[in-house]
C-alpha positions as CSV (number, residue, x, y, z in Angstrom):
1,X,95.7,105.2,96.7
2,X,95.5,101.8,94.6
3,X,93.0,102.0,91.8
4,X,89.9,99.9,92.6
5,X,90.7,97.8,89.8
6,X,94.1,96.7,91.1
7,X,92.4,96.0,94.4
8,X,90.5,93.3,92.9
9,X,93.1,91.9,90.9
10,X,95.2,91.7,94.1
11,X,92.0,89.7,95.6
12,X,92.6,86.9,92.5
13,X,95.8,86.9,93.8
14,X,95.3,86.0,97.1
15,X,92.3,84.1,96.3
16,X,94.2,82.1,94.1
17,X,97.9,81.8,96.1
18,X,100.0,83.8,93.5
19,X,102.9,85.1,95.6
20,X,103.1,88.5,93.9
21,X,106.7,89.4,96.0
22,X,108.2,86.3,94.2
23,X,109.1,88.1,90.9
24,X,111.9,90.0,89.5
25,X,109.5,93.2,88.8
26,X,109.0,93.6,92.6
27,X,112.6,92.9,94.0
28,X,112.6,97.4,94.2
29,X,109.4,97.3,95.2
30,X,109.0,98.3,98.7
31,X,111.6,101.1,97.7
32,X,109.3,102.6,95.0
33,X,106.2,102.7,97.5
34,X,108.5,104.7,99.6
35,X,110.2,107.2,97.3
36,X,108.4,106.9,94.0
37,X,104.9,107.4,95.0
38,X,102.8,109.3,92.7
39,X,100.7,112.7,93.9
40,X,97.5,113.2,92.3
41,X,97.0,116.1,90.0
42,X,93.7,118.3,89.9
43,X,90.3,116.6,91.3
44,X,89.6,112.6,90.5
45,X,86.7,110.9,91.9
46,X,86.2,106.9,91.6
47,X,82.8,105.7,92.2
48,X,83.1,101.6,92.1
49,X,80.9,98.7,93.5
50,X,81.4,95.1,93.5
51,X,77.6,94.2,92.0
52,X,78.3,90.6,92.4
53,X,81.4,87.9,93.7
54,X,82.5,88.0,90.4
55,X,81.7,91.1,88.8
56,X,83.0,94.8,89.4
57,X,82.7,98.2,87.7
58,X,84.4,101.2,88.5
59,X,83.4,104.8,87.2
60,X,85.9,107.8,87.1
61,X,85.9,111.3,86.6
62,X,88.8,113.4,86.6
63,X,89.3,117.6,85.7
64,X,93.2,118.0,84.5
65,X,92.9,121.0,82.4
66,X,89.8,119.4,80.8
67,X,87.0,117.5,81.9
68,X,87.7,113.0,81.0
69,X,87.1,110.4,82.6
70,X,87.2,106.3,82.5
71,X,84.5,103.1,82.8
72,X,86.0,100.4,83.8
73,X,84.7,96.7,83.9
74,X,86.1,93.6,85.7
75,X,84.9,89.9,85.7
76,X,86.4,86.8,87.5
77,X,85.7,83.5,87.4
78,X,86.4,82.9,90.9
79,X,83.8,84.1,92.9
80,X,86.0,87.0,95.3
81,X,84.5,86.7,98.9
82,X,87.4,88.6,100.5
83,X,87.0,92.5,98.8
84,X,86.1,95.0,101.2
85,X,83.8,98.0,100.6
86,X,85.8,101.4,101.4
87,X,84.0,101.8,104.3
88,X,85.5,98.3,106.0
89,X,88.7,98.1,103.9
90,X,91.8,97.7,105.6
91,X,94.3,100.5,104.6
92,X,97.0,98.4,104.4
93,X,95.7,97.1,101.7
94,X,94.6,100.0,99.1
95,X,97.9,102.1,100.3
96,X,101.3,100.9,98.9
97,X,104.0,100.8,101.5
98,X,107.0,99.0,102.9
99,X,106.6,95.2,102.1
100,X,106.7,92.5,104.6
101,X,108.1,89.3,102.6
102,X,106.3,86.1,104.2
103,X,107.4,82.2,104.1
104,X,107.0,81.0,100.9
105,X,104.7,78.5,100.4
106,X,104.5,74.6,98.4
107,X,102.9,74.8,95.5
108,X,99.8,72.7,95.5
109,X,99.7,69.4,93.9
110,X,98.3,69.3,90.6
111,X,96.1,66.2,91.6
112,X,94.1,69.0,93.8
113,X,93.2,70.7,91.2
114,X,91.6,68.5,89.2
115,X,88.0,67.7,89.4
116,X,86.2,64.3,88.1
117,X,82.6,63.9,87.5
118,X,81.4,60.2,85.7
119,X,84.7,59.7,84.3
120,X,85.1,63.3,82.8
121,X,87.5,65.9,84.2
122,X,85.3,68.8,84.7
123,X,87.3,71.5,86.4
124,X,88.2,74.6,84.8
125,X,90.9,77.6,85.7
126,X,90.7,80.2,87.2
127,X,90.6,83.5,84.7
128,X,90.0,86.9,85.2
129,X,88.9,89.7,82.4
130,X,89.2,93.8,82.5
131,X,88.7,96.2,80.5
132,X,88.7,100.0,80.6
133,X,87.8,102.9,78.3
134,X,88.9,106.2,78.3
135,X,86.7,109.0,77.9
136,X,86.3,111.7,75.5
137,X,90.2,110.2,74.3
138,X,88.8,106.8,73.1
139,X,91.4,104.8,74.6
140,X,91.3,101.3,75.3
141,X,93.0,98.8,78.2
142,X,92.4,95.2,78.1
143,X,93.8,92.4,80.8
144,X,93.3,88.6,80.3
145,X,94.5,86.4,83.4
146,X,94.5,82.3,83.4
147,X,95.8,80.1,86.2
148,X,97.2,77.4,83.7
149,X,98.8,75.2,86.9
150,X,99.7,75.6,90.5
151,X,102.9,76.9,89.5
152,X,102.0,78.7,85.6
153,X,99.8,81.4,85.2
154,X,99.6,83.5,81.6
155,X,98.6,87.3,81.3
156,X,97.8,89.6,78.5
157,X,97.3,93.0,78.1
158,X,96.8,95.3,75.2
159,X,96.4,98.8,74.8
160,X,94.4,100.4,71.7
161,X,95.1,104.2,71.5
162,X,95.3,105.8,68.2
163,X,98.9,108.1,69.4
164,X,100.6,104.8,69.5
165,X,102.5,103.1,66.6
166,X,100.1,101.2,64.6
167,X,97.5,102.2,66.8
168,X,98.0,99.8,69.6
169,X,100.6,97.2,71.3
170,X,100.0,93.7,73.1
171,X,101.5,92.0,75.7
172,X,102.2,88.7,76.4
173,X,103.8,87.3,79.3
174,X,103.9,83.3,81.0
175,X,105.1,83.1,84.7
176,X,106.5,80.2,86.8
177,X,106.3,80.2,90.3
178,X,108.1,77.4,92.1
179,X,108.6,79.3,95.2
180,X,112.0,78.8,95.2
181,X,112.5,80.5,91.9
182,X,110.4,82.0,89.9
183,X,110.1,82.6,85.7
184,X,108.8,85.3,83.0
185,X,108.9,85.4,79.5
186,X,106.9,88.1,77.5
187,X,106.8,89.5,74.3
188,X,105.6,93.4,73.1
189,X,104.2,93.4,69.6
190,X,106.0,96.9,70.0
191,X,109.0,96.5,68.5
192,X,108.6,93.0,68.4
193,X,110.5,93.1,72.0
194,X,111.3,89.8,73.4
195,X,112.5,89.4,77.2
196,X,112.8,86.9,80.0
197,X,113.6,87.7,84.0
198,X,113.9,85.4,86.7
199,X,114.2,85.7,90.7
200,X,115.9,82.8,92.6
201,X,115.7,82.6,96.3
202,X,118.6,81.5,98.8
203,X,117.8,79.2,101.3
204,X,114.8,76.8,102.3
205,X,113.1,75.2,98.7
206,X,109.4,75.2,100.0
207,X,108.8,72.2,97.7
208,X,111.4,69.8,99.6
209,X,110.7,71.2,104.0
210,X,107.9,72.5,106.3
211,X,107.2,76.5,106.7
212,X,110.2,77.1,109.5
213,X,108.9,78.5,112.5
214,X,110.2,81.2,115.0
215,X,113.0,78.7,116.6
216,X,114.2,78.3,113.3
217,X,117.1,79.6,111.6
218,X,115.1,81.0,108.9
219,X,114.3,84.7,109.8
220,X,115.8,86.3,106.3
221,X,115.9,85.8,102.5
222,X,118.6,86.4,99.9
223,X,117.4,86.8,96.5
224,X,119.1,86.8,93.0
225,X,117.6,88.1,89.6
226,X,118.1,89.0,86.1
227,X,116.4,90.4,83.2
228,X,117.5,90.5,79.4
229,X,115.2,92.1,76.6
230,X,116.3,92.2,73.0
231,X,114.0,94.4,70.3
232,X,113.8,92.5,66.9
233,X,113.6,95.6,64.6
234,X,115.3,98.1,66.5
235,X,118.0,95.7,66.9
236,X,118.4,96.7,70.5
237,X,119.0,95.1,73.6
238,X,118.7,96.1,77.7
239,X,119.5,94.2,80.8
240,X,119.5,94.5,84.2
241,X,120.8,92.3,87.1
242,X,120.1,92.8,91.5
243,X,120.1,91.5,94.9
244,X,118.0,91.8,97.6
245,X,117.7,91.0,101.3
246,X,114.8,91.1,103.4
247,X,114.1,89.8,106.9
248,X,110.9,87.4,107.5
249,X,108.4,87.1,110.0
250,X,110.2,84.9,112.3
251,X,113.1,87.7,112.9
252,X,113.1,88.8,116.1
253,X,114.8,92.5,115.4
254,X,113.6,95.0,113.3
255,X,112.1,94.6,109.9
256,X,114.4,95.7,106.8
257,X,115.1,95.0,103.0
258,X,118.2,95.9,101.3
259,X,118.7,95.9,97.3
260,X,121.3,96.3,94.9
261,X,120.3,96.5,91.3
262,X,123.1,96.8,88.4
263,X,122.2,98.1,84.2
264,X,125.8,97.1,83.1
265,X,124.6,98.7,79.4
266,X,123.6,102.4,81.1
267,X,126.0,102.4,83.8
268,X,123.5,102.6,86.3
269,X,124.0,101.0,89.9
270,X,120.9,101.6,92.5
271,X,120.9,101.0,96.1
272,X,118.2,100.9,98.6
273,X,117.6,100.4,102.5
274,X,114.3,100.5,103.9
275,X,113.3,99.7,107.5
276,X,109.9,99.8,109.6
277,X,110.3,101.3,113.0
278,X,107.1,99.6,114.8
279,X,103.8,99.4,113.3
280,X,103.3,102.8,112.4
281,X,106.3,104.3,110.5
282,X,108.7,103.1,107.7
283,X,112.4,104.7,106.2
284,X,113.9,104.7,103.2
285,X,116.9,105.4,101.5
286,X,118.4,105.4,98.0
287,X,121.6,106.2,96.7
288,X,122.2,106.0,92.6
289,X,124.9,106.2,90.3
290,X,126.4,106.3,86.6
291,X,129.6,104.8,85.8
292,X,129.5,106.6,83.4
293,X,129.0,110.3,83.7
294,X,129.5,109.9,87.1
295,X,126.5,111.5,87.8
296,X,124.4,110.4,91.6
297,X,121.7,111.1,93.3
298,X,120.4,110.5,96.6
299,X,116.7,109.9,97.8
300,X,115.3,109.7,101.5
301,X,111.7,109.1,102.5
302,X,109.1,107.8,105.0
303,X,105.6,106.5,105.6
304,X,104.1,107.6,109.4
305,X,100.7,105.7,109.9
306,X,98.2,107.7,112.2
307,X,96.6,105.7,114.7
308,X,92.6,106.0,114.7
309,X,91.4,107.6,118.1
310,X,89.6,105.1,120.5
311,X,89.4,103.8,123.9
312,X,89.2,100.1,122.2
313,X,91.9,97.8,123.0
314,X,93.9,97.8,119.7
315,X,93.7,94.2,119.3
316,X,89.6,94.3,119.2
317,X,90.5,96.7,116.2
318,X,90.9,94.9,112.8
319,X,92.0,98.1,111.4
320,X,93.3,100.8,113.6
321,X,95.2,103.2,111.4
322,X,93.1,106.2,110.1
323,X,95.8,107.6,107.7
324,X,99.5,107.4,106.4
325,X,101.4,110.3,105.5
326,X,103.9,110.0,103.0
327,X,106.8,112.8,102.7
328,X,110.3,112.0,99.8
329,X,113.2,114.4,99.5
330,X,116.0,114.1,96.8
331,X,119.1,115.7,96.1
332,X,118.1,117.4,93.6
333,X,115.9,119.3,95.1
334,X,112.6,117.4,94.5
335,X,110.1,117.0,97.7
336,X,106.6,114.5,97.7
337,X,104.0,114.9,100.1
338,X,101.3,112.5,100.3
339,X,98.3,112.2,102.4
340,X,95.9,108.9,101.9
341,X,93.1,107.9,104.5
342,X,89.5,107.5,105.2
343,X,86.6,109.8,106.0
344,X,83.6,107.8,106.8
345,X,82.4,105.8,103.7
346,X,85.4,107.8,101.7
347,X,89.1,106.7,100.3
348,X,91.3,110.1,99.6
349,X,94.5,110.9,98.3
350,X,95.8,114.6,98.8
351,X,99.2,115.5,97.6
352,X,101.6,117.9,96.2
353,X,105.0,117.4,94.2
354,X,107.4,120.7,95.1
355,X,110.8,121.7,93.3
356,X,112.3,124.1,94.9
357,X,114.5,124.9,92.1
358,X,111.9,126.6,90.4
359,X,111.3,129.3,92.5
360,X,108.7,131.0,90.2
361,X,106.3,128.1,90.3
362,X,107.9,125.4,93.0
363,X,104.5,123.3,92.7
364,X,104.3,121.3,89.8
365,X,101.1,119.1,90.7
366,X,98.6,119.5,93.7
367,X,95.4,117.2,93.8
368,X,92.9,115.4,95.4
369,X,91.4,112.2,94.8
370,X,88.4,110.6,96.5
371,X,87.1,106.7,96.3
372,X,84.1,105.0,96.9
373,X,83.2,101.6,96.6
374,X,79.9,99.2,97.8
């Protein structure tokens, strides 16, 4: 189940037309919702509200072995109209699954933006703060977001935890969106790591023509990306580069995304294939291998949504899915089960991670997680 706090950011998101899919980091992405899910382990329980448009807190409590838990505070400038209490909250969008890619969009004009009061340009942009403290560990997460432009957005994040090297790291990292490519440069106080991806798109520049429509040729995207890191004082040096395909919309067949993604430096070559059968279930496939050691593996996994019982029509339901069930099997032996839903005013997670080649003790997590929010 997504963390309250990544619900709201996802708001700012859409509240502020940031195309999340339109990056490098999430070219796999629909793949790792399918095969890389994480199960909970032991009990959790979230209790979060949204006291105001533009201010949220979230309380956890968790019992791994020891009793911890988190505080969490989130403010936005932006008042957020469109977050959902967990009663009304559309499943879709707290569970992560297979990702339909939609049209991309022109960026707005910078003249829009801009807001004039007696000769003096008074608007502002839009930011959004969190922060979150672990308890009794006394660790510390901090995110700062800014909209600089239609197209530029800047985020930083630091982590204070005295386990760390010099007791903490920051993050910095400036994205360009164009919609027909899109830019990140960061750098990682870490090992004074600097690195830079980008994601170009094939096709239709949504700066230049009008959002196609279903008699158009449009119905796919092809996308190309890199990344490159170099750390300063380790003196070391990672890249990665990958492709990926996915149909839009306005395709009349069956939804699917394909992606190839190449380390040259590790040997490592990923491939994925993921299709949605209807509106209730989604496959997904992924074969990897080493140059190398000539080592491979191969995943498979699914998502089957469970329609909510009702003598409704379905289209005078705005959400009519009461669960997903989530089930991954690899070669080596590894199975993921995951159940997420809703009972009543309730979000839970239920899972279990199984390897069967430890016959002794084949479970290595099991756990619930409940979430409520007003």
């Amino acid at each position: 189940m997504l963390p309250y706090m990544d619900y709201i950011q996802n708001a700012f998101y859409e509240a502020t037309d940031w195309n999340q899919d339109n990056s490098y980091a999430q070219l796999t992405a629909t793949a790792r919702a399918l095969l890389d899910f994480p199960t909970p382990r032991g009990l959790k329980m979230n209790l979060s509200s949204l006291s105001s448009p533009n201010f949220a807190t979230t309380y956890g409590f968790g019992n791994v072995g020891v009793v911890d838990g988190s505080v969490s505070y989130l403010w936005s400038s932006l008042p957020l109209t469109n977050v959902q209490r967990s009663c009304d909250v559309d499943l879709h969008a707290v569970t992560q699954g297979y990702r339909q890619l939609q049209e991309l969009r022109r960026p707005d004009d910078p003249a829009d933006w801009e807001v004039w009061q007696g000769g003096n340009r008074i608007d502002g942009r839009n930011t959004l703060l969190c922060g979150k403290m672990y308890l009794p560990a006394s660790q510390l997460e901090a995110l700062y977001l800014r909209r600089m432009s239609p197209t530029q957005q800047i985020r930083l994040t630091a982590v204070s935890d005295s386990k760390l090297k010099s007791g903490g790291t920051i993050m910095a990292m400036l994205q360009q969106d164009t919609g027909k490519w899109c830019s990140e440069y960061l750098y990682i106080t870490d090992g004074a790591l600097i690195g830079a991806r980008g994601l170009y798109n094939f096709g239709r520049d949504p700066r230049k023509s009008d959002p196609p429509t279903a008699t158009t040729e449009y119905a796919g995207r092809f996308s190309m990306g890199a990344e490159l890191y170099y750390g300063i004082l380790n003196k070391s040096a990672g890249m990665s580069t990958g492709f990926r395909y996915s149909t839009l919309p306005t395709h009349p067949g069956t939804p699917l995304t394909m992606t190839l993604t190449l380390n040259p430096l590790m040997g490592h070559l990923s491939a994925t294939y993921a299709i949605r059968a209807g509106t209730s279930a989604a496959f997904c496939s992924r074969f990897e291998f080493n140059m190398y050691s000539y080592e491979s593996d191969l995943s498979v996994g699914c998502e089957l949504w469970r329609r909510r019982s009702s003598e409704k029509e379905e289209e005078e339901i705005k959400d009519n899915f009461a669960g997903v069930l989530k089930a991954r099997v690899s070669q080596s032996l590894g199975i993921g089960l995951l159940w997420e839903g809703r009972i009543k005013h309730l979000l839970f997670s239920v899972g279990a991670g199984i390897d069967l080649r430890r016959r002794d003790a084949p479970f290595r997590a099991v756990g619930l997680e409940l979430q409520y929010s007003s």
